[in-house]
BAFIDO-510832 format. One line per field, with one value per residue: z, y, x of N, C-alpha, C in turn. Coordinates in steps of 0.02 Angstrom, whole numbers, plus 32768, in hexadecimal, padded with zeros to 4 digits. Example, Ala and Ser with C-alpha at 12.3 -4.5 7.8 and 13.67 -1.06 7.14 Angstrom:
<rs>
n_w <- c(8186; 8162)
n_v <- c(7EE4; 7F90)
n_u <- c(8294; 8282)
ca_w <- c(8186; 8165)
ca_v <- c(7F1F; 7FCB)
ca_u <- c(8267; 82AC)
c_w <- c(8186; 818A)
c_v <- c(7F5B; 8002)
c_u <- c(8294; 8285)
</rs>
This chain:
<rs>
n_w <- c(A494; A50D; A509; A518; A597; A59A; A5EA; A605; A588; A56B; A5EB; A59A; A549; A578; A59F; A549; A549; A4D1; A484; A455; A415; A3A5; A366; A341; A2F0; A28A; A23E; A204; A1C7; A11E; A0EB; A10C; A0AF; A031; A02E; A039; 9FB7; 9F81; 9FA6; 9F4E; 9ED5; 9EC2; 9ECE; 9E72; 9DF9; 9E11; 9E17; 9DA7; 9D58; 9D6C; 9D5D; 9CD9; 9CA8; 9CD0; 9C77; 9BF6; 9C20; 9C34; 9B9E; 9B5F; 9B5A; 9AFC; 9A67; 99F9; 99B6; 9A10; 9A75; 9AE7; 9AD9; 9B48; 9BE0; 9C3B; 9CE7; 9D4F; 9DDD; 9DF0; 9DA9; 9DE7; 9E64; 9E40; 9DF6; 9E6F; 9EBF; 9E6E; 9E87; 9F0E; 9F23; 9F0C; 9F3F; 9FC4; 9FC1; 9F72; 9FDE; A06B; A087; A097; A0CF; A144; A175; A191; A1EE; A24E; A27F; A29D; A315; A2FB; A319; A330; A2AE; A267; A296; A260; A1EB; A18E; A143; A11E; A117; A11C; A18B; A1E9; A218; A1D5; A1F0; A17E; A183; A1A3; A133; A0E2; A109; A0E1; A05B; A047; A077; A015; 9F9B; 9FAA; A03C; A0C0; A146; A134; A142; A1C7; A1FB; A1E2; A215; A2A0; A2E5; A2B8; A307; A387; A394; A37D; A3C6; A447; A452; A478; A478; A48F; A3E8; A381; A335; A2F7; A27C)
n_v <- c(A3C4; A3F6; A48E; A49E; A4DB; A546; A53E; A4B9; A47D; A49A; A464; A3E2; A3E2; A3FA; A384; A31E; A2DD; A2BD; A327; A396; A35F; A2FA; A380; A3D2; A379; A336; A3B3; A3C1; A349; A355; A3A6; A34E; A2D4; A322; A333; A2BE; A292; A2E5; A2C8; A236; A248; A295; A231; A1CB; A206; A21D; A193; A14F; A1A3; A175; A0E2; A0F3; A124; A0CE; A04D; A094; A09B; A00B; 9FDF; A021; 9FD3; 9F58; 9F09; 9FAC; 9FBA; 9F3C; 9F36; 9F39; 9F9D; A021; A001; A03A; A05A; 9FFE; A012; A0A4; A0DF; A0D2; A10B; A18D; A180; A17B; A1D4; A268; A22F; A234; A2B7; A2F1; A2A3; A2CF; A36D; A373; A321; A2EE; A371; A3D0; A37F; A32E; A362; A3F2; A3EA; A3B2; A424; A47D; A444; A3DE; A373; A31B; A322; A2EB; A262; A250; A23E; A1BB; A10F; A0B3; A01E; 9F82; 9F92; 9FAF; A02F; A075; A0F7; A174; A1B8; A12E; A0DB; A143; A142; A0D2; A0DF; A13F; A0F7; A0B1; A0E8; A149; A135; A0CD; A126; A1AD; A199; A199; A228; A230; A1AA; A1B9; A221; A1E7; A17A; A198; A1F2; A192; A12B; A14D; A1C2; A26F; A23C; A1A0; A130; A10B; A073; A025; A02D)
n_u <- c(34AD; 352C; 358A; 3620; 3697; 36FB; 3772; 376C; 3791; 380D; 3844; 3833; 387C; 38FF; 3912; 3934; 39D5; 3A3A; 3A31; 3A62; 3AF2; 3AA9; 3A61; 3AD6; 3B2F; 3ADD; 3AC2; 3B11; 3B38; 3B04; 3B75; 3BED; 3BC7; 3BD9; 3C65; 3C7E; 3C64; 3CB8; 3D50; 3D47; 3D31; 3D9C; 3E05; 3DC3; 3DE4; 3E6E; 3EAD; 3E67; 3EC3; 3F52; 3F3A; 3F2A; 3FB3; 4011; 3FCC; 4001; 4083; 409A; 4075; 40DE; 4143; 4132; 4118; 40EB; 403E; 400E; 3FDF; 3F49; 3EB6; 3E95; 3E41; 3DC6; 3DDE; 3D3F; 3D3B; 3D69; 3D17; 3C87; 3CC0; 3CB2; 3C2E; 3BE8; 3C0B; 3BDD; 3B59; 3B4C; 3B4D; 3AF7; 3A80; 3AA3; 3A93; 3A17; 39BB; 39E0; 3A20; 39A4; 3942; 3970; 39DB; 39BE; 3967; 399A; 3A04; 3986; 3946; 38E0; 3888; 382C; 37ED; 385A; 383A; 37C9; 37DA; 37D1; 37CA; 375C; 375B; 36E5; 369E; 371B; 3789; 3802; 3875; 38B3; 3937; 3987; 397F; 39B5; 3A26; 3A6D; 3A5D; 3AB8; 3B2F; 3B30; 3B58; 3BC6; 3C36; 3C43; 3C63; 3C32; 3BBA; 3B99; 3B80; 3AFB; 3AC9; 3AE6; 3A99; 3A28; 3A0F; 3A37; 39AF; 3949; 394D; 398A; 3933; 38CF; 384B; 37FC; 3828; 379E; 3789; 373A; 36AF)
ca_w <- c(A4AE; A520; A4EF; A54E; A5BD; A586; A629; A5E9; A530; A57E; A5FD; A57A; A510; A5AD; A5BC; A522; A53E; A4A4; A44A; A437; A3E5; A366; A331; A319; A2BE; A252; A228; A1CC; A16A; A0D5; A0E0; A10E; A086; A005; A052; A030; 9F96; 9F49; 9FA8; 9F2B; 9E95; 9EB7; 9ECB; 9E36; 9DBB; 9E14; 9E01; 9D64; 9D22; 9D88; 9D29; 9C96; 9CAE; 9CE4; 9C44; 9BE5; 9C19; 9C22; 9B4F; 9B22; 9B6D; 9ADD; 9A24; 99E0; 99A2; 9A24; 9AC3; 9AD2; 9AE3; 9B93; 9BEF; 9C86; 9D21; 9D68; 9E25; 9DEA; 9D8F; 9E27; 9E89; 9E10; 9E07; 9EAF; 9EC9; 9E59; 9EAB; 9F62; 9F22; 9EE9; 9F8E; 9FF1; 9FB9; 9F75; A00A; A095; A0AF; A0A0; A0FA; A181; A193; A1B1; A235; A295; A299; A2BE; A332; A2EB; A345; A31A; A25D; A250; A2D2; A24F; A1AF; A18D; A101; A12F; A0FF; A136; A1E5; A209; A207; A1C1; A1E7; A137; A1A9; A19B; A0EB; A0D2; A10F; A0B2; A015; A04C; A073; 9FBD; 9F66; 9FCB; A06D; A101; A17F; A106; A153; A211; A222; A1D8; A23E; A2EB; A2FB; A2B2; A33E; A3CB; A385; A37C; A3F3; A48C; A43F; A496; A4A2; A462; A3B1; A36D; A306; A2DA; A25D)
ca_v <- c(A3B8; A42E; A49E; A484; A506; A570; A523; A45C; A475; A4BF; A437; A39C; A3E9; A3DF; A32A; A2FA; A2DC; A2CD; A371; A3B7; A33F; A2EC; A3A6; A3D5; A344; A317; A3DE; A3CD; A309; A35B; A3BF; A30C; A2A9; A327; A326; A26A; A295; A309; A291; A1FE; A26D; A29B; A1D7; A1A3; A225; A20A; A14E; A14E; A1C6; A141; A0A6; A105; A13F; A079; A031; A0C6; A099; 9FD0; 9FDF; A03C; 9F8A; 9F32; 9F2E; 9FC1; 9F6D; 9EF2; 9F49; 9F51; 9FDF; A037; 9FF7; A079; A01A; A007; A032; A0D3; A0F0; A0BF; A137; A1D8; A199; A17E; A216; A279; A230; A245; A305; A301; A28C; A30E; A3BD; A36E; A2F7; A304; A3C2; A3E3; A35A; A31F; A3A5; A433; A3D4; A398; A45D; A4AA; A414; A3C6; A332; A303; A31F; A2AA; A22F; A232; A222; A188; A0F0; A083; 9FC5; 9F5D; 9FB7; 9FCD; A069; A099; A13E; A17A; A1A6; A0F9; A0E2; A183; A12D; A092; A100; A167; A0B6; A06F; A11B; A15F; A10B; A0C8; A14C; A1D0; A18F; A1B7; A25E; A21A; A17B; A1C3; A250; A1C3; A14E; A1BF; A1F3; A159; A0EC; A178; A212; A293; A216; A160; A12B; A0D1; A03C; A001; A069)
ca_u <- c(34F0; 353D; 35C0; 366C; 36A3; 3746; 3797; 3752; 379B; 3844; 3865; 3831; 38AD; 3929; 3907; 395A; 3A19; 3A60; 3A15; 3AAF; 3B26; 3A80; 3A6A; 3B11; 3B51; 3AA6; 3ABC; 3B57; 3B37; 3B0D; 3BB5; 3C10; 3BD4; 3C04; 3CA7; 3CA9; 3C5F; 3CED; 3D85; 3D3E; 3D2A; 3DE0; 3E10; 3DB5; 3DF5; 3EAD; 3EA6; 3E5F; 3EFA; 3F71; 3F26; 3F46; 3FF4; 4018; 3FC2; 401A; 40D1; 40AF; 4075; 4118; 4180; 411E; 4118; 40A6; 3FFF; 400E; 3FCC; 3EEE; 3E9C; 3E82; 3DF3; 3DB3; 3DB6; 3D16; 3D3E; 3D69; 3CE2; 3C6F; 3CD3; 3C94; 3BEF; 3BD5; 3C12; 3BA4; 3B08; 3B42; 3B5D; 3AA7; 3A69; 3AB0; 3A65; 39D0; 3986; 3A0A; 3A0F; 3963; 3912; 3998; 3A25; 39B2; 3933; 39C4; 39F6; 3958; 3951; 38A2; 3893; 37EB; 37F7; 387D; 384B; 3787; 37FB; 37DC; 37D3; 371F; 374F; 36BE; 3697; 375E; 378E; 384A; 3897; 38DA; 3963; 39B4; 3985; 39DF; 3A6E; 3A75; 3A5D; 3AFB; 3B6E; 3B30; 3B6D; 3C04; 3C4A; 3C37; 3C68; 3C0C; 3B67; 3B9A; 3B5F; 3ABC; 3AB7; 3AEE; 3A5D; 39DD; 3A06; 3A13; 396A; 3906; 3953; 3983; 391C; 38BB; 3819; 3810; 3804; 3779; 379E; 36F4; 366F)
c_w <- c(A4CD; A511; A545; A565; A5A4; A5AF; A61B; A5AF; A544; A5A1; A5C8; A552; A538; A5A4; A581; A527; A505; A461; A423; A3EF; A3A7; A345; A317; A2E9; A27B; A246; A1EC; A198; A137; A0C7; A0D8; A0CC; A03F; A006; A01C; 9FD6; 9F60; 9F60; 9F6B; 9EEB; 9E8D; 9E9C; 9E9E; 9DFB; 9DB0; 9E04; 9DDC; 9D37; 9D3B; 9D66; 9CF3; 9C7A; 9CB2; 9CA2; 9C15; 9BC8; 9C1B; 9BC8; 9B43; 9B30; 9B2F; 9A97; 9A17; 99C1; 99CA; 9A75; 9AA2; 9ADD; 9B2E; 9B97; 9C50; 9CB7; 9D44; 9DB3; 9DF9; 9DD8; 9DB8; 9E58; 9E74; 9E1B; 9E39; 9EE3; 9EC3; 9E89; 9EE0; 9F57; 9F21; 9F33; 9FBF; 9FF2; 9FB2; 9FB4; A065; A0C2; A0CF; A0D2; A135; A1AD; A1B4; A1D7; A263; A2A6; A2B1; A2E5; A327; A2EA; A318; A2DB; A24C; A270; A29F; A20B; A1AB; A13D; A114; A0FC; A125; A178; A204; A1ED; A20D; A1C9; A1A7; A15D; A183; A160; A0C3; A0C8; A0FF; A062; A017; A04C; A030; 9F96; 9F64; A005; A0A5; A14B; A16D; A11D; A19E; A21F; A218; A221; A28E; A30F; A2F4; A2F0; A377; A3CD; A399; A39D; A44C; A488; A48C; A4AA; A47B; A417; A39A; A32B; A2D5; A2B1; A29A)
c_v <- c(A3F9; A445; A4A4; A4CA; A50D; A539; A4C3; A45E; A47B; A487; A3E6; A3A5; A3D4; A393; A304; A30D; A2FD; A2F0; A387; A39C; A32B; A332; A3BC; A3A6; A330; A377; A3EF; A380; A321; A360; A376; A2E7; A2D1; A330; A2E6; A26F; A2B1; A2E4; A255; A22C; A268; A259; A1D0; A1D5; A209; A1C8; A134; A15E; A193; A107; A0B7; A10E; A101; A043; A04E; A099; A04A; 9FCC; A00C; A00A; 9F55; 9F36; 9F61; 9F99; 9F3E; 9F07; 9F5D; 9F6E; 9FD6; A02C; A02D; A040; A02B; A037; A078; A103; A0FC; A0EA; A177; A1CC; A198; A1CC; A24C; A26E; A238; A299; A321; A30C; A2D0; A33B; A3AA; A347; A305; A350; A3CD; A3C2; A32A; A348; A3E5; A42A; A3D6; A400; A492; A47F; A407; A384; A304; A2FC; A2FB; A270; A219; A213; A1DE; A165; A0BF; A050; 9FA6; 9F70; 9FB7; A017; A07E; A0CE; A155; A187; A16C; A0DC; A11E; A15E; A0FA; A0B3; A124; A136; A0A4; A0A8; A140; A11C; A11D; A0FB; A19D; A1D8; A188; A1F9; A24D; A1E8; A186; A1E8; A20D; A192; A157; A1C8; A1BE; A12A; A112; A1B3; A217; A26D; A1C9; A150; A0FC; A0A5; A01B; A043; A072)
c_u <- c(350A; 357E; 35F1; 3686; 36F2; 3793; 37AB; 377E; 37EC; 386F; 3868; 386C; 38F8; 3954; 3937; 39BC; 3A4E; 3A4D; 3A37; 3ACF; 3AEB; 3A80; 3A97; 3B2F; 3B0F; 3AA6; 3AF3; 3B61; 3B3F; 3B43; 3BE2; 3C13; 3BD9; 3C4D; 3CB7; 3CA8; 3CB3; 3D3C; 3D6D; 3D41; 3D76; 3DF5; 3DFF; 3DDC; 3E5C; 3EC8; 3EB0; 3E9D; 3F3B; 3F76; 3F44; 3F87; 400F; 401E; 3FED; 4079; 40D9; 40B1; 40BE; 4149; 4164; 4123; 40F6; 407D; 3FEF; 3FEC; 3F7C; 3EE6; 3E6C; 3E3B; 3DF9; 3DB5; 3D73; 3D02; 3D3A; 3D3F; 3CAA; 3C7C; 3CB4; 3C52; 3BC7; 3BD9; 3BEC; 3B6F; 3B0C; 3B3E; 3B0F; 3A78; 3A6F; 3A94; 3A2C; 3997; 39AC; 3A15; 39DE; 392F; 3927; 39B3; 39F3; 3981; 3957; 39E1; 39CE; 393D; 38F9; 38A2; 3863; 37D4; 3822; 386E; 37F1; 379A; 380A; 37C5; 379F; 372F; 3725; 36B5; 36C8; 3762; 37ED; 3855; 38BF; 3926; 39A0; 39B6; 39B6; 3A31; 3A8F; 3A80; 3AC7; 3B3B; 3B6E; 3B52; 3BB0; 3C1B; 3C30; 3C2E; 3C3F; 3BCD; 3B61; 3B80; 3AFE; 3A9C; 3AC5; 3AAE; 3A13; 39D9; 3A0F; 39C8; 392B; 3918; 3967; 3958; 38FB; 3865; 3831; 37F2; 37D4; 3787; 3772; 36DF; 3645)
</rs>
């Protein structure tokens, strides 16, 4: 195979449009979704002390003895540990193996990162970002999902779909 001329490697790199905005924005996800991460932490702890304060001042309108014992609400709960694990998601899989391709703009290392189901081929990518909606929110999984689909649907060559 012949090696690519300084000039060849320089303009292919050209060729791709949206270089820019995928590395800037897929360079800072991680940052984002602990963002979302420590807004929900807040929310669930604030919530939680809300509920409480609520249940609190309805039991003193009642006889003593006669009010049940505080149950956590779930959401809230859901909110913390979703939290937690996007904090995790983030530094541990996110940084390392999204955030800092899309800044040292490694096209081709994210575009081979893939998940082989039966001769399809998944970009962890968009698994990434299904993981990030089920644990935090929705808009949480935009810096993820904007770079992956410039990537593999306008990138710098075309992606293959098949094994």
């Amino acid at each position: 195979m012949a090696k690519k001329k300084p000039e060849e490697v320089k303009k292919s790199k050209e060729e791709w449009q949206y270089e820019k905005i995928a590395s800037i924005v897929g360079k800072w996800a991680w940052v984002i979704l602990l963002l979302d991460a420590l807004i929900y932490i807040i929310l669930g702890i604030y919530w939680e002390a809300v509920a409480f304060q609520l249940y609190t001042s309805a039991c003193a309108l009642v006889p003593p003895g006669t009010c049940p014992p505080y149950i956590v609400t779930g959401t809230n709960v859901w909110y913390i540990i979703g939290a937690i694990v996007t904090v995790l998601f983030s530094l541990l899989i996110v940084r390392p193996r999204f955030s800092n391709k899309c800044a040292a703009k490694e096209w081709d290392v994210l575009m081979e990162d893939v998940l082989v189901v039966g001769g399809f081929r998944i970009p962890w990518m968009f698994i990434w970002c299904i993981i990030a909606a089920i644990f935090g929110v929705g808009w949480a999984t935009f810096p993820i999902l904007i770079p992956a689909i410039l990537l593999i649907f306008a990138g710098p060559k075309p992606y293959e779909w098949k094994e």
